[in-house]
C-alpha positions in Angstrom: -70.5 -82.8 35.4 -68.5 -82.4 39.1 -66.0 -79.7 36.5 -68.8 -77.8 35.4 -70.4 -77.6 39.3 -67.0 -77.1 40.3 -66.9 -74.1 37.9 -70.7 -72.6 38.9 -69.5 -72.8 42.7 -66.0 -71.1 42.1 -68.0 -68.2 40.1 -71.0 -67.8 42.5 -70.6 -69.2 45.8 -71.0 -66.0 47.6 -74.6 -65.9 45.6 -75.2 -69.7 46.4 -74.6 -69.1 50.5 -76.8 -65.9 50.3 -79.6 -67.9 48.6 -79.3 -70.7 51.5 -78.5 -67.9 54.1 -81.8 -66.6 52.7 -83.7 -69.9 53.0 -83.3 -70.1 56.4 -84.0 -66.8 57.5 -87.4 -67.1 56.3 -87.7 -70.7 58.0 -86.6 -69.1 60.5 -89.5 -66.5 60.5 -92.3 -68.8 59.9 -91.3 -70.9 62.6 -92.2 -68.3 64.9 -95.0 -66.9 63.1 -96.8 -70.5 63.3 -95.5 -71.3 66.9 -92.6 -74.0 65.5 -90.7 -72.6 68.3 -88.2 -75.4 68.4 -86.9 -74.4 64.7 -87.1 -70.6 65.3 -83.6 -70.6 66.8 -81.6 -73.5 64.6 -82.8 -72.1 61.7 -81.4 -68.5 62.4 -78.3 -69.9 63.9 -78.0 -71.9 60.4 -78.6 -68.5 58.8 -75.9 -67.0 60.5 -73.2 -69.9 60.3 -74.0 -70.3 56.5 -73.8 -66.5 55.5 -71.4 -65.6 58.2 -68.7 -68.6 58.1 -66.4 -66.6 55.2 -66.6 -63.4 56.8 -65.8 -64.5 60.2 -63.2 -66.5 58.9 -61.4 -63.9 57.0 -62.2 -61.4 59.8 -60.1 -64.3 62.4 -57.6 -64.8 60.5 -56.2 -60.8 60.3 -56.8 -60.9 64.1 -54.5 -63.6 65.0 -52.2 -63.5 62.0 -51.5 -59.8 61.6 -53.3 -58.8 64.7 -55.2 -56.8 63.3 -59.3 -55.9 63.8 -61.1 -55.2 60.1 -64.9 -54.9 59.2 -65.8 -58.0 58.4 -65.1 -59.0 62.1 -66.8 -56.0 63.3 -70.0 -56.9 61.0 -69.9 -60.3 62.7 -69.6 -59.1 65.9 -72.6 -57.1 65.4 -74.4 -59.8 64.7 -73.8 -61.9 67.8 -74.7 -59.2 70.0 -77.9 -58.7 68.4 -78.6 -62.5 69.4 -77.4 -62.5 72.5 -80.3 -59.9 73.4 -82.6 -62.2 71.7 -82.5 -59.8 68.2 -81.9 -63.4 66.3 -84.0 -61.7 63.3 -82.0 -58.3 62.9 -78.8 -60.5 63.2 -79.5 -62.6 60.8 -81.0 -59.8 57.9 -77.5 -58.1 59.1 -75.7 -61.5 57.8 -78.1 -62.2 54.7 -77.3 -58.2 53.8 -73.6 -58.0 54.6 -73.6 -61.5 52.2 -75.2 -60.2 49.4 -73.7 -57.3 49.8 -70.2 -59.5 49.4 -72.0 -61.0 46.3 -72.6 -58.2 44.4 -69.1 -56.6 45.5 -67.6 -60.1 43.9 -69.1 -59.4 40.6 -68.4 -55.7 40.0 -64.8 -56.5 41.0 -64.9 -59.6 38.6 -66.0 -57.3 36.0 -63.0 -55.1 36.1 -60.7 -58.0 36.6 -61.9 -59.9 33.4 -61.9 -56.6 31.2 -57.9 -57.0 32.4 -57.8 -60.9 32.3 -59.1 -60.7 28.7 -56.0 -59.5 27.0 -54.2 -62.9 29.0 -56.5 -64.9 26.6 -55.6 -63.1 23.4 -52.4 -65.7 22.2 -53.1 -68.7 21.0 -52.2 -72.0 22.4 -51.1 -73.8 19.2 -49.5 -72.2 15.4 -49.1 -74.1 12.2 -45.1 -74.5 11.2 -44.4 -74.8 7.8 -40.7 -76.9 6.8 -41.1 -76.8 3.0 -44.4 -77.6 1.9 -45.4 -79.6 4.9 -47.7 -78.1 7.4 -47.1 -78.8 11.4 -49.4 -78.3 14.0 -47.3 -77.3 17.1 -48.0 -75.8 20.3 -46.8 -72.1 20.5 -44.0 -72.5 23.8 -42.3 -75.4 21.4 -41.5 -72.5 18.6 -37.8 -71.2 17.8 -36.8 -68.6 16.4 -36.4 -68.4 12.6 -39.6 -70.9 12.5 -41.8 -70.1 9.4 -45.7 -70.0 10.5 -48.7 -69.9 7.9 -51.1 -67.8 9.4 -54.7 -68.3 7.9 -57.5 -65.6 7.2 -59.5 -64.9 10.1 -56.6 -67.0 12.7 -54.6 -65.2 15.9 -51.3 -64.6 15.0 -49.2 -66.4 17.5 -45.7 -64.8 18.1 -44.0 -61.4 17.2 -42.3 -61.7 14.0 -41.9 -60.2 10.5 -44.3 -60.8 7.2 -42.0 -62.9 4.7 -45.1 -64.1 2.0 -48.6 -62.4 1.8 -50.8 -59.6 2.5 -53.8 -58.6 4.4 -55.1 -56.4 7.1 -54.2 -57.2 10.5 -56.4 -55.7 13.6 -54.0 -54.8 15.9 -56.1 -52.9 18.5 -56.1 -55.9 20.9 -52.5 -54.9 21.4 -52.1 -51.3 20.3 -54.9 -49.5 20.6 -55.4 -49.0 16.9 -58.6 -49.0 16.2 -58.8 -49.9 12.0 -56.6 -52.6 10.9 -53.5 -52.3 9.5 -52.1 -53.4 5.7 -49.4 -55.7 6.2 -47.3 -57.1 3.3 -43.8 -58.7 3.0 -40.9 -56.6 5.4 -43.6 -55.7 8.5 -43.9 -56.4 11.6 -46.6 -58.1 13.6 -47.7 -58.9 17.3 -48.8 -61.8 18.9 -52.3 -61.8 19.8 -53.6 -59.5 17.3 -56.3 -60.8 14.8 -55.6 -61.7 11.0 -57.4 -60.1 7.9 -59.0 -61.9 4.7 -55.3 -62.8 3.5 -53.4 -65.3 4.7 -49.7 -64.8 6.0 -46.4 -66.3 6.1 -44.3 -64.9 9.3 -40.6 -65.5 10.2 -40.8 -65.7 14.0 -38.2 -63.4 15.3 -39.0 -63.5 19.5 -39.8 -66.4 21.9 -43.2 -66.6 23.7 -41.8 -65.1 26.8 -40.1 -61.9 25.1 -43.4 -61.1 22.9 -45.0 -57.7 23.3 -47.8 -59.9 24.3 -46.1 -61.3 26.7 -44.8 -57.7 28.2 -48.4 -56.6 28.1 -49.6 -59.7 30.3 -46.4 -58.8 32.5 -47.7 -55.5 33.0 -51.2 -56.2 33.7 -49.6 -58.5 36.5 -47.9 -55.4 37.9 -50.5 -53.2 37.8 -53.0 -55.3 39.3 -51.0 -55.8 42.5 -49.6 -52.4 42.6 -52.0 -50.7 44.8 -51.9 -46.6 44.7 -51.3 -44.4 47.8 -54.7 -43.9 48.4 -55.3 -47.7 48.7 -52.4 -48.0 51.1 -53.9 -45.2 53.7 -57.9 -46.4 53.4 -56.0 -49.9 54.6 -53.7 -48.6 57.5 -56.6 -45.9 58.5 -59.2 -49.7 58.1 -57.2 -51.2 61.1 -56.9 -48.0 63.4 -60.3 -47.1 62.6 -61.6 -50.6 63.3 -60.6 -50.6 66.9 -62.1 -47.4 67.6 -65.3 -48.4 66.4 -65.0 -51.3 68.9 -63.8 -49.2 71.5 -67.1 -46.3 70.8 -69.6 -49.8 71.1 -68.4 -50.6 74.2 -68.9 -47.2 75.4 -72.1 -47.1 74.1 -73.5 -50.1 75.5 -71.7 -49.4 79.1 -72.2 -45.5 79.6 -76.1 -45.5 77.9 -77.2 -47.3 80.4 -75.7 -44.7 83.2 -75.9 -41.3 81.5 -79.3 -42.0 79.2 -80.9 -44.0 81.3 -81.7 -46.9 78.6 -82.2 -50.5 79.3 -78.9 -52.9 78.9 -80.6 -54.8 75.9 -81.3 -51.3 74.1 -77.5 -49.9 74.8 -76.7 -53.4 73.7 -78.2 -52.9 70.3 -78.1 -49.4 69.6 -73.8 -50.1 70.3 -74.3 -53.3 67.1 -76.1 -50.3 65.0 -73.2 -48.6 65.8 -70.7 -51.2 65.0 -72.4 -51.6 61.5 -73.3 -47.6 60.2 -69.8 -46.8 61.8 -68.0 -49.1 59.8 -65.6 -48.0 57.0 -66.5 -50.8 54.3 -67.9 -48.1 51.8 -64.6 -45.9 52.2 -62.4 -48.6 51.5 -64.2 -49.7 49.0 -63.8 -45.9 47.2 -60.4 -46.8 45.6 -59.4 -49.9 44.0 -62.7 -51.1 42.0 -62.3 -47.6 40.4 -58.3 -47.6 40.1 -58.7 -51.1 38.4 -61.4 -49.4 36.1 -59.1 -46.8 35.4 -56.3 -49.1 34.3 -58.7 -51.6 32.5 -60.1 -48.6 30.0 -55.9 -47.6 29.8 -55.7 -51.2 28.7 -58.3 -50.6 25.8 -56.7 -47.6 24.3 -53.0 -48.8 24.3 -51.9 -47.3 27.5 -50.2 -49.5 29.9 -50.3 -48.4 33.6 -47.8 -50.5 35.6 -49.9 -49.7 38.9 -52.7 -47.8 40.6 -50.0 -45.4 41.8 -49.0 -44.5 38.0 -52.9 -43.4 37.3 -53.1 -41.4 40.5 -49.4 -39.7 39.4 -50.2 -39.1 35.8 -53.6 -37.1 36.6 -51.4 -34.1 38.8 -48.7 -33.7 36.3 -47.9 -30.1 35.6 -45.6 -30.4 32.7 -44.7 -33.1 30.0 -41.4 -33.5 28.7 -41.1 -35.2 25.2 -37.7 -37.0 23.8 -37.4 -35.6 20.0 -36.4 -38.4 18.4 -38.3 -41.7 18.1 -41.0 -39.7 20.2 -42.2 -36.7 18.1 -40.3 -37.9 15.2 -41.6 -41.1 13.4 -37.4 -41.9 14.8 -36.8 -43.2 10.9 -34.4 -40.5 10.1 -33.6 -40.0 6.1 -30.2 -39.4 4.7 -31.0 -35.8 2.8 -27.5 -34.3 1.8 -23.5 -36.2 1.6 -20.9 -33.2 1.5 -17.5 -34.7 0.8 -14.8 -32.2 1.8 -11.2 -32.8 -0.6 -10.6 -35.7 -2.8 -13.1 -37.8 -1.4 -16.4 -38.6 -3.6 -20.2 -38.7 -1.7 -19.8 -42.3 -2.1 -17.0 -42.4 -0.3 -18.1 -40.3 2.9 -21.3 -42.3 3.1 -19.5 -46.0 3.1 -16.8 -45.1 5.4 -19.8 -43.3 8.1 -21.9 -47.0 7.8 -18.8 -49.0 7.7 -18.4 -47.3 11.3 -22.2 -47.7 12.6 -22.4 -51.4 11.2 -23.5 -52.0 15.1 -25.0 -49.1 15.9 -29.0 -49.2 16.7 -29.2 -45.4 17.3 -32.0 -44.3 14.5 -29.2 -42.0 12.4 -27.1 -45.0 12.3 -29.7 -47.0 10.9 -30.6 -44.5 8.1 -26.9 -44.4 7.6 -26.6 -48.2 6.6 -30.1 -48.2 5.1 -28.4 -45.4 2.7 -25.5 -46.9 1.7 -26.9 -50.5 1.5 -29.7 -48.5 -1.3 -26.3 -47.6 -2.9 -25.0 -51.0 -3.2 -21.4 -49.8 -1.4 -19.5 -52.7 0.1 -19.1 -52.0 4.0 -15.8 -52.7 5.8 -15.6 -54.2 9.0 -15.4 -52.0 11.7 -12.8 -52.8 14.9 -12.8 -51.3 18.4 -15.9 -49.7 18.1 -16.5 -46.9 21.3 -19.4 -45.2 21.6 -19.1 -41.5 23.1 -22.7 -40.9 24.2 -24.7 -38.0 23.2 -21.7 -37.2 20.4 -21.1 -40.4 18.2 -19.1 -43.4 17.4 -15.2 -43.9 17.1 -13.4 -47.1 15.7 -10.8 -48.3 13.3 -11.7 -48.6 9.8 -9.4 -50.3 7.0 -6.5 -49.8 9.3 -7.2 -46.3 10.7 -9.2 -44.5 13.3 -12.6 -42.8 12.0 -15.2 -40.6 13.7 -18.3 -39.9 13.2 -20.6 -37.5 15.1 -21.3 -33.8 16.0 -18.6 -31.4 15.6 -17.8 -31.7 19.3 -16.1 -35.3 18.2 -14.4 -34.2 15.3 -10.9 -32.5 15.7 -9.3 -29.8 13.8 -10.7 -26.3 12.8 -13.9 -25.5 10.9 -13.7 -22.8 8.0 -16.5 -19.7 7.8 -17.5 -21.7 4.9 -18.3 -25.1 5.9 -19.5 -23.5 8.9 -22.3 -21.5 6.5 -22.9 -24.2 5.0 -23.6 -26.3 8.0 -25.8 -23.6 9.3 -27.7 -23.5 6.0 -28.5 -27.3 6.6 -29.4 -27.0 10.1 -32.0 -24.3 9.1 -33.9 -26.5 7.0 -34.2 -29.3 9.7 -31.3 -31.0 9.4 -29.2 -33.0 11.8 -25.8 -32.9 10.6 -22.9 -35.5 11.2 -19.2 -35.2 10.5 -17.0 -37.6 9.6 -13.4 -37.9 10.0 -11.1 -39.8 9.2 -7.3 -39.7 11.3 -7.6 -36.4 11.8 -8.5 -34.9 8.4 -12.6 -34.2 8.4 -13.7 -35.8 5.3 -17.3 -34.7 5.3 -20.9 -34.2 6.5 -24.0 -36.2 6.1 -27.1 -34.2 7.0 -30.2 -35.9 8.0 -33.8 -35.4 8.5 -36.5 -36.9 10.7 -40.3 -36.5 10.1 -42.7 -35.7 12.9 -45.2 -38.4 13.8 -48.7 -37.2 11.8 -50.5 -36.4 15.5 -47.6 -34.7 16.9 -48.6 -31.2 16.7 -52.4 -31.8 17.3 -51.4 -33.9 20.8 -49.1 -31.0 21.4 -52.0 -28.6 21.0 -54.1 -31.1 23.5 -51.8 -30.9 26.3 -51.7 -27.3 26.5 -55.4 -26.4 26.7 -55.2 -29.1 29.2 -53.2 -26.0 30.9 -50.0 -28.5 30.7 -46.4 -27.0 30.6 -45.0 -28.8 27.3 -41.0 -28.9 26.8 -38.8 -30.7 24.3 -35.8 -32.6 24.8 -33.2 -33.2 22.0 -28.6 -34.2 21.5 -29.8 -32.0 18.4 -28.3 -28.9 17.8 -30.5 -25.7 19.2 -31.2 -24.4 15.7 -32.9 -28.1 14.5 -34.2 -28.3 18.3 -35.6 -25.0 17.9 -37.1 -25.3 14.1 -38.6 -28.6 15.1 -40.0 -27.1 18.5 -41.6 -24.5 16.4 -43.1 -26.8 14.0 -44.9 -28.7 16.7 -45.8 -26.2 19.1 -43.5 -27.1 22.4 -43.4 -24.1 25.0 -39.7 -24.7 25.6 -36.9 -26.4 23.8 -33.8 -27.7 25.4 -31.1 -28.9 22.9 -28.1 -30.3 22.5 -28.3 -32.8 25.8 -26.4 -35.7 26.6 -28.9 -38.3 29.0 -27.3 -37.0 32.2 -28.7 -33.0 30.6 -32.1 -34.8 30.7 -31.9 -36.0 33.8 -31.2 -32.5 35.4 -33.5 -30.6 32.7 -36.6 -33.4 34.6 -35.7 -32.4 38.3 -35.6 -28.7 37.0 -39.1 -29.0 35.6 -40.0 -30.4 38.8 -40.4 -26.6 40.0 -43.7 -26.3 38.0 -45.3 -29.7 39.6 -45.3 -33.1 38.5 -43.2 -34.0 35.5 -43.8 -36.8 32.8 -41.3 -37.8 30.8 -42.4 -39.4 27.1 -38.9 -41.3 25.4 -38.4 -44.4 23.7 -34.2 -44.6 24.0 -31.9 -46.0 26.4 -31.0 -42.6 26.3 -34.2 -41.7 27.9 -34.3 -44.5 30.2 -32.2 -42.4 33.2 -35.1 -39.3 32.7 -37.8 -41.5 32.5 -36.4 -43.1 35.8 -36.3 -39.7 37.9 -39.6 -38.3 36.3 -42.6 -38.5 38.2 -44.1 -40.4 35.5 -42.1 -42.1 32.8 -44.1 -42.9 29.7 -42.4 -45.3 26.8 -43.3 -45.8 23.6 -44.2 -49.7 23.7 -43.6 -50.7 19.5 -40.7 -48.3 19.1 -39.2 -48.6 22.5 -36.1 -49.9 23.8 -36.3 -52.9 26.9 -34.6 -50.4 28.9 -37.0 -47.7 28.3 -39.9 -50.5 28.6 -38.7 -51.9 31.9 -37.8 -48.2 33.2 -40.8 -46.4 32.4 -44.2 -46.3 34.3 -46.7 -46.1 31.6 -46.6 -47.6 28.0 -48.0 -46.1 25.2 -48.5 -49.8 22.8 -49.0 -48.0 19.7 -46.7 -45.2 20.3 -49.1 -42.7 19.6 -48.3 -39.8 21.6 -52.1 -38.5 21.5 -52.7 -41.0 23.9 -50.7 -39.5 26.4 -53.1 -36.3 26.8 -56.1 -39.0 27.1 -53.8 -41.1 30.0 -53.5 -37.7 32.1 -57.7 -36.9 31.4 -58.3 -40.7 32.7 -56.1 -40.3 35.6 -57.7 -36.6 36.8 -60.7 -38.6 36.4 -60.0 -41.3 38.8 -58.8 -39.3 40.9 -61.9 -37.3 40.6 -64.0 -40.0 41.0 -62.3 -41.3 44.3 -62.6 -38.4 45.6 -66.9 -38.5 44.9 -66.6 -42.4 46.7 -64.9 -41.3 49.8 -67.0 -37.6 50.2 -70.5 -40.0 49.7 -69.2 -42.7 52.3 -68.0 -40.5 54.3 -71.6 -38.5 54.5 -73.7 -41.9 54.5 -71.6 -43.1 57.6 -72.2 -39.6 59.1 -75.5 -39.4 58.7 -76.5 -43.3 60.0 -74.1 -42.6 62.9 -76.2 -39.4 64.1 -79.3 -41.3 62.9 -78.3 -44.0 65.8 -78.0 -41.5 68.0 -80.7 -38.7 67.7 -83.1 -41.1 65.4 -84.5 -44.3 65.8 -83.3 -46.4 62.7 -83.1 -50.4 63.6 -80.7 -52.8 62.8 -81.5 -54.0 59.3 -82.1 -50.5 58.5 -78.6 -49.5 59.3 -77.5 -52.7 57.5 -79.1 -51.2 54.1 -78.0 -48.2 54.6 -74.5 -49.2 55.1 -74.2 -51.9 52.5 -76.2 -49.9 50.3 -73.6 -47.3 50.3 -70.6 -50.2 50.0 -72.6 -51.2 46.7 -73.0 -47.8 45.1 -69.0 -46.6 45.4 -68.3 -50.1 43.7 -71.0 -49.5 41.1 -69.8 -45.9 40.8 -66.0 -46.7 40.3 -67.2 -48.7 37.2 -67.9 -45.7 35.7 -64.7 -45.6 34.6 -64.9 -48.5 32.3 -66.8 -46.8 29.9 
């Protein structure tokens, strides 16, 4: 019973106190309409301790801790001076109001957060273990790697790991975006958090809780939600200056009416608290966050991570996006298509000595490599003294001598017209081709072949009648850049680059406006860094490129980039409505004190009124 309380008062206090603060206003007002005089003044002071306590509190504390004035201790200021001239009624509707007003902000900001706090709840507390055929109940931070979990129809799955028994549908879209499930059978991967199908599944567990995309996500959510944007930063420095200058204009008020208009000390009194309150900048501050949190909560839905406000204000000016070809327009599963042995040696031969020599490798080519020759069933030598040249290839020793494999640029000797043609021919058609050599005798060339991701070309296409700048970046050679670039649709391809290339190519760009970078390699991690917005691809991607980037895309569909920029010009967009409508509503009660005759609670309404609306109208962006 004192939990659950304990719960309703954590979740609506600032209702609760407005209800009391409420209560005794209107004691307070039927005390003097039935001649209770002696409870009149109680119950209004009551009214104004109850509904004012948090705000005055709040409103002390910046003042003697960072020395600094902000509007919740102008409000309350306000509010004294309109009792000390014996206006104990507008005082305490100016407390009741700014209270509610509080209330209401409480919820719409609790709204945002929870749309973000929901993905925290996705994982599971506990996963079934299965040693042999006996079923353990254990709780999911207790889990090791290599554990075996049963996963049930219609169950959370509970850690990252791989499918080993089963099939069924898995929806993903809690972590990826994806909005139909996914067929998952023995070899694929699956996510924590995501939601099981009608078949149930057995899943080798291959990452601990903490390292789970899940567990990234959460990370990033954490990140975002206490990086505030620039905009954010400026309404709080302009707060504190602005603050003091609305005290400094109610003092005028109050002293020089009296002199130059020729009012009485108790109206120059309250017309400076009307003042205090319509001048105010609640509603302006108010303009950025609740719809920057929006912004990033509907980014959350569709797969796109935003590691701060500051990200979803960048992304919305960029000029020009710059895509990595591999991994990022490709599905980065590269396919062995031709093995040209050069000599005596046999295709066999070429292909087992290139994977004996990217055994350790993780680039994508290297992987196709091994995934070639292992389809082959060729026995793979231990590789020694491995050295990766970056942006070439790899170099080791191999059954007692040194072997190369790369682009030509790695290999040594001279290349005959005819292998030359030849090479040519295969780069025409798409290919990527490798040489490899062994000593210094080139031994042959392995040409292979990446597919572009199915929504390549149409995200492509997006971008530019966005009126965006759209470049490729590729190591390839310029005539695969260039095929690839045309099948696509890129404006401009720039090939053959090692990661420091990129890194130049990015600041280059930077002529045109704002740049984002899109990569999923450690290779891509240095660009993505110097970008003005580094995107990763958040299945495919590396750490590096994870921890570097600014924005992940979860289920590394690049059509979601084009939606991320239209979400960010819309935030900025509608920031820019909140502050133009509380900048006019402050305006126009300001010159209404002045040249009108509006009273206290009036200027309350208006002013809180306004507060309420930006809130409500940063929202928007949840939809």
């Amino acid at each position: 019973m004192k939990t659950s309380c304990n719960i309703v008062w954590s979740r609506h206090k600032g209702l609760i106190v407005t209800v009391i603060s409420l209560g005794f206003l209107i004691l307070a007002w039927f005390s003097g309409k039935y001649d209770h005089t002696e409870l009149e003044i109680p119950c209004y002071l009551l009214a104004y301790i109850i509904g004012g306590y948090q705000k005055a509190w709040e409103g002390l504390q910046t003042l003697f801790k960072e020395k600094d004035l902000d509007v919740d201790l102008l409000m309350v200021v306000a509010a004294i001076g309109a009792a000390s001239i014996g206006f104990w009624r507008d005082g305490a509707i100016l407390i009741l109001i700014f209270s509610l007003s509080g209330a209401l902000e409480g919820y719409t900001l609790e709204r945002t957060n929870d749309e973000i706090k929901s993905i925290m709840k996705l994982r599971p507390e506990e996963a079934i273990v299965l040693h042999g055929n006996l079923e353990k109940r254990i709780r999911v931070e207790d889990l090791q790697q290599g554990d075996l979990l049963l996963v049930r129809p219609g169950e959370r799955i509970a850690t990252d790991g791989i499918v080993r028994e089963g099939y069924s549908s898995v929806n993903q879209s809690s972590i990826t975006g994806e909005s139909i499930p996914i067929d998952k059978s023995a070899g694929d991967e699956v996510f924590a958090g995501t939601m099981n199908g009608q078949g149930a599944l057995v899943i080798e567990m291959t990452k601990t809780a903490e390292a789970t995309l899940l567990a990234k996500i959460i990370h990033l959510v954490q990140e975002a939600q206490s990086e505030k944007p620039p905009s954010q930063l400026f309404m709080e420095r302009f707060e504190g200056i602005y603050a003091k200058i609305v005290i400094t204009g109610a003092v005028l008020i109050s002293v020089l009416s009296p002199l130059v208009l020729g009012l009485s000390w108790s109206d120059a009194i309250y017309k400076a608290m009307i003042f205090l309150v319509v001048a105010s900048p609640c509603a302006l501050v108010s303009s950025v966050m609740p719809a920057v949190l929006s912004g990033i909560s509907n980014g959350a839905r569709q797969g796109i991570l935003f590691k701060g406000g500051a990200y979803l204000e960048a992304i919305g000016d960029v000029s020009v996006v710059a895509f990595d070809k591999t991994g990022t327009l490709t599905e980065g599963i590269p396919r062995i298509t031709h093995v040209i042995p050069y000599g005596n040696y046999t295709e066999n031969e070429v292909l087992r000595i290139a994977a004996s020599l990217e055994t350790w490798s993780e680039h994508p080519i290297a992987k196709a490599i091994i995934r070639e020759a292992k389809e082959k069933d060729l026995h793979l030598s231990t590789a020694s003294k491995l050295e990766a040249v970056p942006g070439f290839g790899v170099q080791g020793i191999v059954e007692g001598q040194e072997h190369r494999i790369g682009k030509l640029d790695l290999s040594e000797g001279e290349i005959s017209e005819e292998e030359m043609k030849a090479v040519r021919e295969l780069e025409k058609q798409g290919n990527t081709v490798i040489f490899v050599q062994v000593g210094k005798e080139r031994i042959g060339v392995l040409a292979v072949q990446d597919t572009l991701r199915p929504q390549a070309k149409e995200s492509i296409n997006r971008l530019k009648k966005m009126g965006i700048k759209v470049v490729m970046l590729t190591g390839d050679s310029s005539s695969t850049a260039k095929i690839m670039g045309d099948q696509v649709g890129v404006d401009q391809v720039y090939s053959e680059l090692l990661p420091e290339d990129k890194v130049d190519i990015i600041k280059k760009l930077g002529e045109y406006g704002k740049v984002a970078m899109v990569g999923d390699g450690v290779n891509d991690a240095p660009a993505l860094a110097v970008s003005s917005v580094g995107i990763a691809m958040g299945a495919a991607g590396t750490d590096v490129a994870l921890e570097t980037a600014n924005v992940v895309l979860m289920a590394d569909d690049i059509s979601k980039v084009s939606y991320a920029i239209a979400l960010g010009r819309r935030s900025t967009r509608v920031v820019k409505q909140n502050v133009t409508f509380a900048v006019t509503v402050m305006l126009l009660l300001i010159l209404s004190n002045f040249f009108g005759n509006i009273n206290l609670p009036l200027g309350v309404i208006g002013h809180e009124g306004s507060t309420i609306i930006v809130i409500i109208s940063g929202l928007r962006l949840l939809r």
